[in-house]
C-alpha positions, -999 to 999 in steps of 0.1 A, spaced: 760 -70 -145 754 -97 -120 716 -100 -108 724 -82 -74 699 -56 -62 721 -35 -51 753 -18 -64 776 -2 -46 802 28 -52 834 8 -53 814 -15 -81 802 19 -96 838 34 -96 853 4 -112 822 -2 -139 824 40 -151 860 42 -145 861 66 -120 870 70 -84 848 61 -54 843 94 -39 826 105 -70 807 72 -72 796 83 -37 781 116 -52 764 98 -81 748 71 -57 738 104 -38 721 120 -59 700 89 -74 691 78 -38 675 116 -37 661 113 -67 646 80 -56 635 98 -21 619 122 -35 601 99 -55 583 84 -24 608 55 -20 632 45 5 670 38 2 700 27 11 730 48 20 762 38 -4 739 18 -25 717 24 -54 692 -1 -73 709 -20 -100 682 -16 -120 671 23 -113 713 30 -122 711 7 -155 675 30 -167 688 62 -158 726 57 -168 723 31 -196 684 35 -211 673 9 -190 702 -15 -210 713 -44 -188 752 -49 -184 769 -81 -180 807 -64 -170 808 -73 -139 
């Protein structure tokens, strides 16, 4: 994956293969996780790095 800090879902769908508007849910529920953790986030986007650790073991991809 490209050294971007941000992913988006239409990056997300194409990378797990699956459409946007459940890209959408995934980046949803990550960006709660991550609120609830005391941080702050962006809507449609998720950390590159927080999605690589909690989807890949914290594995870096180089797909995209």
């Amino acid at each position: 994956m490209e050294n971007k800090a941000y992913i988006t879902a239409s990056e997300l769908a194409e990378l797990l293969g699956i459409s946007v508007s459940r890209a959408y849910r995934i980046i949803h529920d990550m960006n709660k996780e991550l609120a609830n953790k005391g941080y702050l986030t962006v809507a449609g986007r998720v950390p590159t790095k927080y999605f690589e650790e909690r989807w890949y073991s914290g594995k870096e991809l180089k797909c995209i």
